[in-house]
Backbone bond lengths (Angstrom), bond angles and torsions (degrees), N, CA, C in turn:
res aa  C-N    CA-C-N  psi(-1)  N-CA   C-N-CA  omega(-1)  CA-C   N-CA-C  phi
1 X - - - 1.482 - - 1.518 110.49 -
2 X 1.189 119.36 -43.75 1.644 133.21 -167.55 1.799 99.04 -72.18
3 X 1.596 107.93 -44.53 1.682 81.23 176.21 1.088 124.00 -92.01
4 X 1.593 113.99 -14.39 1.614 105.99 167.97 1.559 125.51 -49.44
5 X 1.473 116.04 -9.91 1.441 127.17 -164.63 1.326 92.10 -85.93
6 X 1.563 132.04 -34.33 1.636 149.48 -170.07 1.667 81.76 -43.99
7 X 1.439 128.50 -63.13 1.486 110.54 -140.25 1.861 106.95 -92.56
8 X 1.505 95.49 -3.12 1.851 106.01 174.68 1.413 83.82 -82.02
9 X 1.422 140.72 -16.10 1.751 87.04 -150.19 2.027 91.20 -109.18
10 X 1.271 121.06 92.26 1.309 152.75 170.61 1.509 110.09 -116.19
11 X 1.143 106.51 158.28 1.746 110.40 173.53 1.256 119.98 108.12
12 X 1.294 99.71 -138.95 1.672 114.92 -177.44 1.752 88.41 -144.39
13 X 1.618 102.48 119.57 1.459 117.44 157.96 1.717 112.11 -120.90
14 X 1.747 105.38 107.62 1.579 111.36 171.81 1.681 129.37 -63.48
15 X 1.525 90.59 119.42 1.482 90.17 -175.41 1.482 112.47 -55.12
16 X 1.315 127.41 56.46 1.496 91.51 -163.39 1.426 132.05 -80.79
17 X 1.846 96.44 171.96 1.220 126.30 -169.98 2.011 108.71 -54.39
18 X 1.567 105.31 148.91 1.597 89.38 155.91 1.528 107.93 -124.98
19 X 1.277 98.04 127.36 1.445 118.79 179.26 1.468 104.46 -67.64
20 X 2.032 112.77 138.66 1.055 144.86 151.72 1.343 133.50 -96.22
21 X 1.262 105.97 138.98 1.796 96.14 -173.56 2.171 76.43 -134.86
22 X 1.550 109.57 146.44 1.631 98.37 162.84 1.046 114.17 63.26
23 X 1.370 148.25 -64.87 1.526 162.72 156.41 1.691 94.33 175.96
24 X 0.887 135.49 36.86 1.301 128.12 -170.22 1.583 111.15 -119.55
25 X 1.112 124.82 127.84 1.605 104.50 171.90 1.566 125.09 -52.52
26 X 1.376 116.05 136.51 1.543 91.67 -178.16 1.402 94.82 -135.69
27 X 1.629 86.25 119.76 1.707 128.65 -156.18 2.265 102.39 -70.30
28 X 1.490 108.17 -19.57 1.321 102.62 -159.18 0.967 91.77 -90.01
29 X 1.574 115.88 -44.62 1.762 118.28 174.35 1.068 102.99 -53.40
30 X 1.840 145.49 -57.32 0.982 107.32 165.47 1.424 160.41 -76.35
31 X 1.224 115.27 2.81 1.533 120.00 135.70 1.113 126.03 -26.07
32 X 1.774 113.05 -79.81 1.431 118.47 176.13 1.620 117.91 -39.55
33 X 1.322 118.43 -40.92 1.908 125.80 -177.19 1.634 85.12 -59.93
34 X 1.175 137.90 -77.23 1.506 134.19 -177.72 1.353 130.72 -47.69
35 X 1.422 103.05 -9.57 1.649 115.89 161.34 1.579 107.04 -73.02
36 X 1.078 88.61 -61.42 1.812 108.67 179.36 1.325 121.43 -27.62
37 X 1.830 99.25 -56.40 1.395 108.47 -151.10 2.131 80.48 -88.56
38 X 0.622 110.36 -62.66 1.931 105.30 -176.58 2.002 111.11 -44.62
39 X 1.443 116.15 -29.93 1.689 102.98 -178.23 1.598 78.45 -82.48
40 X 1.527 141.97 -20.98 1.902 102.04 177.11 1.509 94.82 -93.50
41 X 1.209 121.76 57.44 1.703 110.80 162.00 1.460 133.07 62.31
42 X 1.671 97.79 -1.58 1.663 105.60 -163.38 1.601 117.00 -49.20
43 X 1.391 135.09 141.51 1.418 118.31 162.12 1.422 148.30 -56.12
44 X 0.929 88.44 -26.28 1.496 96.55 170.03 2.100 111.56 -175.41
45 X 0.974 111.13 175.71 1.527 124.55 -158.03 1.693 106.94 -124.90
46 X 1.462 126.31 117.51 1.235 122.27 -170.93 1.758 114.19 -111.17
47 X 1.248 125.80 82.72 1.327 110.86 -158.68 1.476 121.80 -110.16
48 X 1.294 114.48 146.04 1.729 112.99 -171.49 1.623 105.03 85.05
49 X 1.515 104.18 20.21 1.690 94.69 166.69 1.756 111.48 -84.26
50 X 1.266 96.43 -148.00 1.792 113.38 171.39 2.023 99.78 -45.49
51 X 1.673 93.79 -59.81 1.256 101.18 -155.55 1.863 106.11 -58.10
52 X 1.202 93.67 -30.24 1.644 106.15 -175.73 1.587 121.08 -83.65
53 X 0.966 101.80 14.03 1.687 139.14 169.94 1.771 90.93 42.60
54 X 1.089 106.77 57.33 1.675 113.67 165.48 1.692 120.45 -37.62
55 X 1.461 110.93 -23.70 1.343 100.24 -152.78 1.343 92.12 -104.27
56 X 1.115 133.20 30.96 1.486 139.18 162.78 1.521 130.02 -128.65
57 X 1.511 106.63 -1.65 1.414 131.86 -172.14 1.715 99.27 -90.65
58 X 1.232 104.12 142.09 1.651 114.77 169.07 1.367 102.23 -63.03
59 X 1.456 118.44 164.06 1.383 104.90 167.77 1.749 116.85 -74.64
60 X 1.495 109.43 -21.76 0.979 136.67 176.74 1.774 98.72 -51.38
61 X 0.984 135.75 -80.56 1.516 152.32 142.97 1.637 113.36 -10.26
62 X 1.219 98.13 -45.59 1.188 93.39 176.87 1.381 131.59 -83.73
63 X 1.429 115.02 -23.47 1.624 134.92 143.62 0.913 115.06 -23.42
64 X 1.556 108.48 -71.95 1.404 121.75 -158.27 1.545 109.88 -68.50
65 X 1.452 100.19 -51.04 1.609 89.82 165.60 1.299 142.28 -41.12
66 X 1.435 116.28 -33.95 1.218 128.73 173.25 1.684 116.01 -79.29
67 X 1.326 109.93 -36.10 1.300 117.21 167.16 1.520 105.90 -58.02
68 X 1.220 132.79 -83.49 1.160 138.76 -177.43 1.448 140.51 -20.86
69 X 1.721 100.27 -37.50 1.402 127.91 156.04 1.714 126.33 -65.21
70 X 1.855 90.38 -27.70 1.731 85.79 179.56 1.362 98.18 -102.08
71 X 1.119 146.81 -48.71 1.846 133.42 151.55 1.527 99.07 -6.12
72 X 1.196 116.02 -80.25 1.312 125.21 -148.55 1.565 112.24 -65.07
73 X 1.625 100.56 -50.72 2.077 105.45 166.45 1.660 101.12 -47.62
74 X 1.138 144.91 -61.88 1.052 163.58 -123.01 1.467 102.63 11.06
75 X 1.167 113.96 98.10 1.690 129.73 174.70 1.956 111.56 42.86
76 X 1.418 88.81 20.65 1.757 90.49 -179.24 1.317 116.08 -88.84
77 X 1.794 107.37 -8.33 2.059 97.02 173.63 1.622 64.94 -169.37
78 X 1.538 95.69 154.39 1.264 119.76 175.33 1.757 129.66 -50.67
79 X 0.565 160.48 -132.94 1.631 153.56 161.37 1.846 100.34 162.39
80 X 1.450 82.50 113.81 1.647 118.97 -174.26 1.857 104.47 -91.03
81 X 1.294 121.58 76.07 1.374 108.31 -176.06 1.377 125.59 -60.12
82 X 1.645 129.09 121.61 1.320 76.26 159.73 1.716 132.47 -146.97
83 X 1.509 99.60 175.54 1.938 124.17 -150.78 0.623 155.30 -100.11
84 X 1.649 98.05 13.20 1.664 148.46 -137.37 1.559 77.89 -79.35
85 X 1.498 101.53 160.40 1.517 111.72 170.25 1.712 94.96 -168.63
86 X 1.334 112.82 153.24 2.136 110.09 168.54 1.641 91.19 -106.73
87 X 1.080 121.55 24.45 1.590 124.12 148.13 1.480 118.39 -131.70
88 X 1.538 119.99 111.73 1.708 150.70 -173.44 2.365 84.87 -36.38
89 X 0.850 98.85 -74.54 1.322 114.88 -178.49 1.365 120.91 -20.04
90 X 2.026 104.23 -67.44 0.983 114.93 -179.87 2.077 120.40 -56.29
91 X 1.453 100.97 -42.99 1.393 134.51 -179.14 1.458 102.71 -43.01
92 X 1.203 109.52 -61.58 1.582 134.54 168.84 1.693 111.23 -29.65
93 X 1.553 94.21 -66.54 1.713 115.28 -151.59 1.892 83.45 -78.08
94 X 1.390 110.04 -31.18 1.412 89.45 -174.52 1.326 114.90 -98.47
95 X 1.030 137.82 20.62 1.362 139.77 -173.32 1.654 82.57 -110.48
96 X 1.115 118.94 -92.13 2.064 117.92 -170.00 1.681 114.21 -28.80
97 X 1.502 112.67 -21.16 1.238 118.06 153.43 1.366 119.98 -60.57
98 X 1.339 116.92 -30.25 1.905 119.74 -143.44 1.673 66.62 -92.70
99 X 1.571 124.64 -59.52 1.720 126.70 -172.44 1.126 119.23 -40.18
100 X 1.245 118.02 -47.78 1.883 120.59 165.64 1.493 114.69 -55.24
101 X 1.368 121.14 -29.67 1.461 121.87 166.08 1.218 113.13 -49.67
102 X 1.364 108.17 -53.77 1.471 108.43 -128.36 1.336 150.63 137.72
103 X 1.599 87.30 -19.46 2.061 103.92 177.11 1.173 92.85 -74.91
104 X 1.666 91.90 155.28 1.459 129.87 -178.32 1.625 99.66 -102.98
105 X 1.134 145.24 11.22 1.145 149.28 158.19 1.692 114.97 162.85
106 X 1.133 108.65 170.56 1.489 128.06 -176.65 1.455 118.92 -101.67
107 X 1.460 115.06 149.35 1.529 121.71 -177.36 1.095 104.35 -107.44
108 X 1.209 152.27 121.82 1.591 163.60 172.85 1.490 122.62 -112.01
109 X 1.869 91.86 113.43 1.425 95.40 -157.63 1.658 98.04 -91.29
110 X 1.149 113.41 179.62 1.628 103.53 177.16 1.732 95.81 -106.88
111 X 1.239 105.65 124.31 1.378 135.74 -177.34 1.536 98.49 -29.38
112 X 1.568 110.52 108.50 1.630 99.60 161.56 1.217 139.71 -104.49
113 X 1.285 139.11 172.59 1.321 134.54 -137.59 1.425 134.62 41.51
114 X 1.042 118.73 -41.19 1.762 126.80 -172.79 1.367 109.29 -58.51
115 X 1.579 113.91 -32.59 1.455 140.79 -174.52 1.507 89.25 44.59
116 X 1.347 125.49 95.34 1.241 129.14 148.50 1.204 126.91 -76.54
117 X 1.588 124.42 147.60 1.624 115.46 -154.86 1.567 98.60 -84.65
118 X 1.535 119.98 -161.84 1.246 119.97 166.55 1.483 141.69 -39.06
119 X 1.534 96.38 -30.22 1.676 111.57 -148.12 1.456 81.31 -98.25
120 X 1.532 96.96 -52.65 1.570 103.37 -166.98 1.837 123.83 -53.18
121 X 1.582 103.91 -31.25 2.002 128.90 159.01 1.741 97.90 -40.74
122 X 1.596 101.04 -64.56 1.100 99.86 -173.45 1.622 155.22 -69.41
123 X 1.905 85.29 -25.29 1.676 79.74 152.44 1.506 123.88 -86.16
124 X 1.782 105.03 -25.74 1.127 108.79 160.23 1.524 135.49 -45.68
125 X 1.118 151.78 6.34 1.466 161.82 40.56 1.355 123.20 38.66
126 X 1.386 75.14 -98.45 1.849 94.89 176.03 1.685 127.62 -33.42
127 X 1.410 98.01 -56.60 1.767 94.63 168.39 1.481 103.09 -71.78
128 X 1.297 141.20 -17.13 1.619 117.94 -170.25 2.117 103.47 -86.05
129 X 1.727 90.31 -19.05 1.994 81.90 -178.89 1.342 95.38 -90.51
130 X 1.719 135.05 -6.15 1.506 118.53 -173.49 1.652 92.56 -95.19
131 X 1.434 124.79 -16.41 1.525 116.70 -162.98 1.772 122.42 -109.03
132 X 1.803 90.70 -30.79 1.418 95.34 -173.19 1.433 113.74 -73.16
133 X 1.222 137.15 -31.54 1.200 140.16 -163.00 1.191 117.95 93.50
134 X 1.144 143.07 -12.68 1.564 144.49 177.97 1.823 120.43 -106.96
135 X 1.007 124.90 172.85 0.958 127.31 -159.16 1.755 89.84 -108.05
136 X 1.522 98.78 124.00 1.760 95.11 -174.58 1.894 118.15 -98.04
137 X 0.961 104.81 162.15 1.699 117.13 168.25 1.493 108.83 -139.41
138 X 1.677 110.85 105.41 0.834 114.96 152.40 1.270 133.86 -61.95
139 X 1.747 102.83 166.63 1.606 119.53 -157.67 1.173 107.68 -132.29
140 X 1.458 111.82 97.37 1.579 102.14 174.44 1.516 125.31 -105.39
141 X 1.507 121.83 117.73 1.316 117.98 -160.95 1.425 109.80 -142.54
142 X 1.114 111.67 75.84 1.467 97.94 174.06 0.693 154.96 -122.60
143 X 1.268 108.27 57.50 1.564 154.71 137.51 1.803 128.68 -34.22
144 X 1.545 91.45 -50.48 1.469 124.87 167.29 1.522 120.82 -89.88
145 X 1.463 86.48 -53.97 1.850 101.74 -165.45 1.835 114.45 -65.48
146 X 1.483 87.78 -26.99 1.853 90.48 179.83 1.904 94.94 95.28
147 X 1.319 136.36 -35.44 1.114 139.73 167.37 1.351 145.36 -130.96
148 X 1.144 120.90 160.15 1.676 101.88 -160.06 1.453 95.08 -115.62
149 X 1.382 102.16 169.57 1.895 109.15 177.87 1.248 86.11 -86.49
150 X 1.363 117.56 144.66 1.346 122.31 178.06 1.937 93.30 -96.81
151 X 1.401 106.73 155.18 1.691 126.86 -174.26 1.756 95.06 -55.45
152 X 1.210 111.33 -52.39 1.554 110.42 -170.80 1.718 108.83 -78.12
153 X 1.082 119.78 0.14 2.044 113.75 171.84 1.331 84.99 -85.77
154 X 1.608 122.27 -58.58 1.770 132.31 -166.49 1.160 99.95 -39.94
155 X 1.532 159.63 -45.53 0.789 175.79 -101.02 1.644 113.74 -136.69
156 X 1.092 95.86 -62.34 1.590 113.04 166.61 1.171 116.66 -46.92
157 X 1.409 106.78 -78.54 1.201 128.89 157.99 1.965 128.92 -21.75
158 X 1.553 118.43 -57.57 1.079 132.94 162.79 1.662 104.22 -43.94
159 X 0.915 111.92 -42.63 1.529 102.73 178.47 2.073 128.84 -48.54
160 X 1.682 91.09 -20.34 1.187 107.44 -164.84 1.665 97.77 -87.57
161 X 0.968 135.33 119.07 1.744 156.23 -171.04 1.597 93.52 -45.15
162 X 1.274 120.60 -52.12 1.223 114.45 -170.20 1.377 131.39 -101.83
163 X 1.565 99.66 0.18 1.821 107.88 136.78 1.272 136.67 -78.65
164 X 1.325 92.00 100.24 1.689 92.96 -168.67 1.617 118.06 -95.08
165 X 0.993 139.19 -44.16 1.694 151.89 129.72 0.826 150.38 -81.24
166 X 1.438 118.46 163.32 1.375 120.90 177.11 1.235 126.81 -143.07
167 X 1.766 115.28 98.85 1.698 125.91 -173.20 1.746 84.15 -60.47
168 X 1.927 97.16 124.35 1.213 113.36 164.73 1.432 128.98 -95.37
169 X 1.397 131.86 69.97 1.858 129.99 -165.67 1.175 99.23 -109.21
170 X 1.584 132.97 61.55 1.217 122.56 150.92 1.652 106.40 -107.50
171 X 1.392 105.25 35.44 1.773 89.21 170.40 1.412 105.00 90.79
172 X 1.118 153.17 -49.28 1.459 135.67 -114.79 1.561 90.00 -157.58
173 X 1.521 99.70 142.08 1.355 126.71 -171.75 1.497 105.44 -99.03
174 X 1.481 113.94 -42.26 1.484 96.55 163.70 1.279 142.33 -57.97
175 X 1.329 109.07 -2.66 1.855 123.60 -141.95 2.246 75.49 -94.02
176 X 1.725 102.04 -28.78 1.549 112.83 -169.05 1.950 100.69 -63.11
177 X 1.259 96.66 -50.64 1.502 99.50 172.11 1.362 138.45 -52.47
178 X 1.525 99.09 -50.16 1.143 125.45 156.20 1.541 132.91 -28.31
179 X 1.573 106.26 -60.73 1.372 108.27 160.64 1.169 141.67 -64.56
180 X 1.890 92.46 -50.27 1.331 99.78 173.84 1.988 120.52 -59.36
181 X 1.245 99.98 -22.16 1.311 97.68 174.30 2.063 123.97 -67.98
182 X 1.374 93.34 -34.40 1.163 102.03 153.53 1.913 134.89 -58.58
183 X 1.310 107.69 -58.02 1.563 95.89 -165.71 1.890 78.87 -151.33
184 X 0.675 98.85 173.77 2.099 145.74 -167.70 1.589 99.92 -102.21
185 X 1.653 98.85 78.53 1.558 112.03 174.96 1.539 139.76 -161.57
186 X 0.852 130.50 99.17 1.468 139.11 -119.94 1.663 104.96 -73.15
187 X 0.955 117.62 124.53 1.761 124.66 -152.10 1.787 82.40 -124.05
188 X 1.353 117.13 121.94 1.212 144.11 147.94 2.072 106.92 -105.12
189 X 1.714 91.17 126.32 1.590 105.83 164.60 1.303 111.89 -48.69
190 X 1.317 134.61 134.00 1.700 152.89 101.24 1.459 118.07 -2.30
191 X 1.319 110.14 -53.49 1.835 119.64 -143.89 1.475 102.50 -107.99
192 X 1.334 138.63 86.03 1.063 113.20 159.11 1.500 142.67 -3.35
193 X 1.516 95.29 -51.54 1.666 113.20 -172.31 1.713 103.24 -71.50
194 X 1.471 107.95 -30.18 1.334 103.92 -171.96 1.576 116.47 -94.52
195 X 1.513 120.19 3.36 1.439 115.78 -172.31 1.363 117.56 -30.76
196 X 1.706 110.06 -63.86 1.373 119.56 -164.54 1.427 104.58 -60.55
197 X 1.828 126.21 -67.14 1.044 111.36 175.99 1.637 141.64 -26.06
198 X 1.735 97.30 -51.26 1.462 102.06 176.28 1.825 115.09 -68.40
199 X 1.274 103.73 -42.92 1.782 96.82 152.98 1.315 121.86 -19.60
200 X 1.309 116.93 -70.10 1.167 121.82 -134.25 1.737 101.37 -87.15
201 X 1.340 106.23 -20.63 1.358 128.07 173.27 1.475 116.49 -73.52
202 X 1.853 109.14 -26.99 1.359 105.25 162.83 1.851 105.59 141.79
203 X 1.750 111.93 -17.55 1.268 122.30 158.93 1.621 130.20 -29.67
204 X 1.287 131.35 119.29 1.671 115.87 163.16 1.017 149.80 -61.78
205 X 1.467 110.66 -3.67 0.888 124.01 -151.45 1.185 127.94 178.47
206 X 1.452 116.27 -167.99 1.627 113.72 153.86 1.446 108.22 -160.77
207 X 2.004 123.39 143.73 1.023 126.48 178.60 1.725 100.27 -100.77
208 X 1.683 121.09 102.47 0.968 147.71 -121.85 1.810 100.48 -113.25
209 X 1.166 100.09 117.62 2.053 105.05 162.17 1.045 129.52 -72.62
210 X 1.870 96.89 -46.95 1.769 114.85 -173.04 1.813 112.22 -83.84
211 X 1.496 104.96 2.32 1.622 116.26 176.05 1.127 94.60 -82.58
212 X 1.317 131.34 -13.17 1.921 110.11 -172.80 1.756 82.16 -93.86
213 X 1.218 168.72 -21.44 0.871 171.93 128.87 1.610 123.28 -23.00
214 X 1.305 113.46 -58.76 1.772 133.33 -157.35 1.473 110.42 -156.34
215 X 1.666 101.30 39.33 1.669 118.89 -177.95 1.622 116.66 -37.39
216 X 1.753 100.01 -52.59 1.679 123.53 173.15 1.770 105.54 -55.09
217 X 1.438 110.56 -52.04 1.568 101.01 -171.02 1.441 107.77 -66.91
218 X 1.273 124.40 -39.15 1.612 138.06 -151.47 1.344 85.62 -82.59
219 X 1.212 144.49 -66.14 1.721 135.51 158.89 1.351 128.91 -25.42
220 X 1.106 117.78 -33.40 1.451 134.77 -153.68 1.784 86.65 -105.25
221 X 1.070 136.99 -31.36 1.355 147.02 -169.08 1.752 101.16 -92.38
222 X 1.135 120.67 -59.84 1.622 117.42 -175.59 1.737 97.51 -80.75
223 X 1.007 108.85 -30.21 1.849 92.27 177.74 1.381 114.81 -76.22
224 X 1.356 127.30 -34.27 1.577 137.04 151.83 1.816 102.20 -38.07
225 X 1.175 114.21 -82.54 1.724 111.86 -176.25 1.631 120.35 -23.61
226 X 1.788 93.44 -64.35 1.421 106.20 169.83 1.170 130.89 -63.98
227 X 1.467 139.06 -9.20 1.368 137.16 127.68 1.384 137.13 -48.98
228 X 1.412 107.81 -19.35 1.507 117.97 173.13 1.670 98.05 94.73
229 X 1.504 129.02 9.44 1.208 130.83 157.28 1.101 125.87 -80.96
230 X 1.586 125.30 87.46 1.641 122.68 -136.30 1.792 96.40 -118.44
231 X 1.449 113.17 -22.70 1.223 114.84 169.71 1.145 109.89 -74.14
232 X 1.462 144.68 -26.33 1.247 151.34 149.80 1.538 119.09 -29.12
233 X 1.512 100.08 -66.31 1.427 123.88 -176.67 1.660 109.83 -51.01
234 X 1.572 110.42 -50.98 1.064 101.62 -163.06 1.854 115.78 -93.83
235 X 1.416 102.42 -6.21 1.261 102.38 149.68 1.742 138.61 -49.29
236 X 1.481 97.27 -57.74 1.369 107.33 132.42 1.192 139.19 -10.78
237 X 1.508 107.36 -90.21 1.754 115.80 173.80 1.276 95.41 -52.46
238 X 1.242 129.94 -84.32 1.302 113.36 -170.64 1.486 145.98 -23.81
239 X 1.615 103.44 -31.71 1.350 125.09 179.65 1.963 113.55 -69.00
240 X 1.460 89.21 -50.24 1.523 110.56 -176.98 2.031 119.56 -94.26
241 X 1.176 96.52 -5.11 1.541 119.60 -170.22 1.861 92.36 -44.08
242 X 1.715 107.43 -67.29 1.467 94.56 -176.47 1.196 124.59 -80.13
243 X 1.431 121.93 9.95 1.925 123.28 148.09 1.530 106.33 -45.47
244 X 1.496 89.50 -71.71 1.751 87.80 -165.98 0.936 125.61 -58.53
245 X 1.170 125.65 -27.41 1.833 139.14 168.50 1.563 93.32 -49.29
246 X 1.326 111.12 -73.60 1.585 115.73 -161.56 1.638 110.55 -45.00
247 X 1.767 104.71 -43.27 1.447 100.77 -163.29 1.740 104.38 -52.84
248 X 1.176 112.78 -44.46 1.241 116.42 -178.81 1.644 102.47 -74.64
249 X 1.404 158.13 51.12 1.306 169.37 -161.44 1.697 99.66 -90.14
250 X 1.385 103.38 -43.98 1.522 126.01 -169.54 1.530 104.61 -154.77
251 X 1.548 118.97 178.73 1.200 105.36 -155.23 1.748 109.89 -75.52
252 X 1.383 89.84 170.33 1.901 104.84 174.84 1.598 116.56 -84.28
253 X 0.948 123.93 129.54 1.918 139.11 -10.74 1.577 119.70 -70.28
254 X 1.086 121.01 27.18 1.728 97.79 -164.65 1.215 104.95 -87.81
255 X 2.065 120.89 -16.40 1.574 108.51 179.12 1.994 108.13 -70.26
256 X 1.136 87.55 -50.48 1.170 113.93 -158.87 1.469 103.64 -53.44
257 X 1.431 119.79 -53.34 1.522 115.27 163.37 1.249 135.19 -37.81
258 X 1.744 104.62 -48.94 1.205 132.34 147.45 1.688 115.72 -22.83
259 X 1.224 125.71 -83.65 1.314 166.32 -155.26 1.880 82.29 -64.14
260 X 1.121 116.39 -54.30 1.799 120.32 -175.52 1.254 105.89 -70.47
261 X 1.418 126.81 -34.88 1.187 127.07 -161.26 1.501 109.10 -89.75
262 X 1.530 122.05 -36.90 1.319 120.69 163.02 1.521 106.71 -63.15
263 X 1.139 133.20 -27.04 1.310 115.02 159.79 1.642 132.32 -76.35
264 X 1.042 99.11 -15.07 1.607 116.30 166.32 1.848 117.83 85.12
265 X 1.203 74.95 39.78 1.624 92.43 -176.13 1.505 102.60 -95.04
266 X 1.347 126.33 -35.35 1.850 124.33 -175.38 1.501 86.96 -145.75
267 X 1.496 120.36 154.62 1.218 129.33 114.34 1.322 145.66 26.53
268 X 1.057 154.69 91.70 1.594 121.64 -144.01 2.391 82.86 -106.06
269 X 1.334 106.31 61.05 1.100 100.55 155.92 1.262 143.92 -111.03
270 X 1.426 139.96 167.31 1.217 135.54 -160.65 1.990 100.34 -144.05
271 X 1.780 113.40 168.86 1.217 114.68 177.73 1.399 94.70 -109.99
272 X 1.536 139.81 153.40 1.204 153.88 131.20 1.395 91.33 -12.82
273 X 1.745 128.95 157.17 1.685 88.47 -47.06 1.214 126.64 -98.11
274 X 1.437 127.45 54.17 1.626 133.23 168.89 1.997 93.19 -93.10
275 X 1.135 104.87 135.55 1.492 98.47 178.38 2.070 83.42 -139.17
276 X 1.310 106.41 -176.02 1.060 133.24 173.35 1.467 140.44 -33.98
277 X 1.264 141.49 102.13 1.588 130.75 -172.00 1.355 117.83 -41.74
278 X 1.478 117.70 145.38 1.631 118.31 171.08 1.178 110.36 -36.44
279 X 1.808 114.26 167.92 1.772 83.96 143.79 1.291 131.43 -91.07
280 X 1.110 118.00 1.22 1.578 135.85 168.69 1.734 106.09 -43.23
281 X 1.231 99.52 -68.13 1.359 130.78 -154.86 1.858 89.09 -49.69
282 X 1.780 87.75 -71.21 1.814 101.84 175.96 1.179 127.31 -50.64
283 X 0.991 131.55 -4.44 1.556 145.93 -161.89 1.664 87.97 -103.74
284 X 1.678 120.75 -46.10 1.199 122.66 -168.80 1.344 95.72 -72.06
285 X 1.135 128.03 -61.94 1.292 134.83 -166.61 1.418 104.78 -42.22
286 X 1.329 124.15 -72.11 1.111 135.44 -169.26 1.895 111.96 -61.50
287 X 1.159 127.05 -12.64 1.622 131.56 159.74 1.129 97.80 -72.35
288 X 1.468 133.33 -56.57 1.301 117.89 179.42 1.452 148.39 -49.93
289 X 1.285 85.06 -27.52 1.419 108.59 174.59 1.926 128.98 -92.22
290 X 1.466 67.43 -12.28 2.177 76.97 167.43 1.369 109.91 -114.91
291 X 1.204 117.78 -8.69 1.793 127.76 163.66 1.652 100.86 -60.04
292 X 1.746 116.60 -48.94 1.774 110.03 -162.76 1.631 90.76 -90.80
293 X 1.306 125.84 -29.78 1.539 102.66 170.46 1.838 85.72 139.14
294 X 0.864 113.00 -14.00 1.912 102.91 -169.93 1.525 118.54 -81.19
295 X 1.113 116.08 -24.28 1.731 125.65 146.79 0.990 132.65 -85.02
């Protein structure tokens, strides 16, 4: 079951956002974002990651979120939970939760702060694909995390049936080569900015920010590549290139929420301590976005 998932996981999967109304999650709005992202065809739906600002959600909240998204997909694109935790335990208890839902696999963040060394990544892993029940995709970001999976754990690791990927956001297109040169393991982009590149290097994909935004274009752009219609594609990138730059302007989610909310899709709220864009910042954001046509 776990590697048949290897050849679904291509495309565009949206990190998505979790909508606030009050300080409260507000569960209908997110429905509607999961309407959204499935009438543009998206592949699958990634929720309670970075973008879904996990680290302020109850776990209670954070359930539900994940529940709510797979009710609501109802088996119409895959749903990538995710279960990340910088405690092995927690990672565990919340992933066999995400399985009683309903996810079709887990997002695995690389443990932050604790900075665990190599060995320590690796059992750290290892017991969450022998314990959680789902089929995992690691997350390497360390940017956030304070550490990166090094190419040779990925490797190791790939060996295990129920590691099936690896969201790549450390920046770098070689890091795509790199692995793949090592072991047989399905590498979806991190970077907006970098989709095409990491494509072209051998990536499936991308687990996507600017898709909760331009779900239809960001589809329409990696399914162009993956046809071998690359002048297509990069028309595209080119078109949307300074979206994705911008969303990231300041940290992730606050453009991007931003960016939804002038469209009037959520709230433009946030939890302590992510608060609000400059107005500098927003002022940028928002030129950008009436330059490609979406404001």
């Amino acid at each position: 079951m776990e590697r048949d998932l290897v050849m679904e996981l291509k495309g565009v999967f949206t990190a998505i956002v979790t909508p606030f109304n009050k300080g409260a999650v507000d569960f209908g709005k997110l429905k509607e974002l999961v309407e959204m992202q499935i009438a543009a065809k998206i592949d699958g739906l990634v929720p309670v990651g970075t973008t879904g600002e996990s680290p302020t959600l109850s776990i209670e909240e954070h359930m539900e979120v994940i529940e709510t998204v797979i009710n609501t997909a109802k088996k119409r694109c895959l749903v990538i939970a995710g279960t990340g935790a910088n405690s092995t335990a927690e990672a565990i208890e919340l992933t066999e939760s995400a399985k009683k839902v309903g996810a079709d696999a887990s997002l695995q963040v690389t443990p932050y702060y604790n900075k665990p060394t190599q060995e320590g990544l690796y059992r750290h892993f290892s017991i969450i694909a022998e314990k959680g029940g789902l089929p995992i995709v690691l997350y390497n970001v360390p940017g956030r995390s304070g550490v990166a999976i090094g190419v040779d754990t990925i490797a190791r690791l790939s060996k295990n049936q129920n590691v099936i990927a690896v969201k790549e956001a450390g920046g770098s297109v070689e890091r795509v080569s790199a692995i793949l040169d090592e072991c047989d393991i399905t590498v979806l982009s991190g970077d907006d900015s970098l989709t095409i590149p990491m494509m072209a290097v051998g990536a499936k994909g991308i687990i996507s920010v600017a898709s909760n935004v331009i779900p239809a274009e960001i589809k329409k752009m990696v399914d162009a590549f993956a046809k071998g219609n690359v002048a297509e594609a990069m028309d595209l990138h080119k078109k949307y290139y300074r979206l994705m730059k911008d969303l990231f302007i300041e940290t992730n989610p606050i453009p991007v929420k931003a960016a939804m909310a002038y469209m009037g899709l959520i709230e433009g709220e946030y939890r302590l301590p992510l608060c609000p864009m400059s107005e500098k910042n927003a002022q940028t954001l928002k030129d950008t976005m009436k330059r490609i046509g979406i404001l």
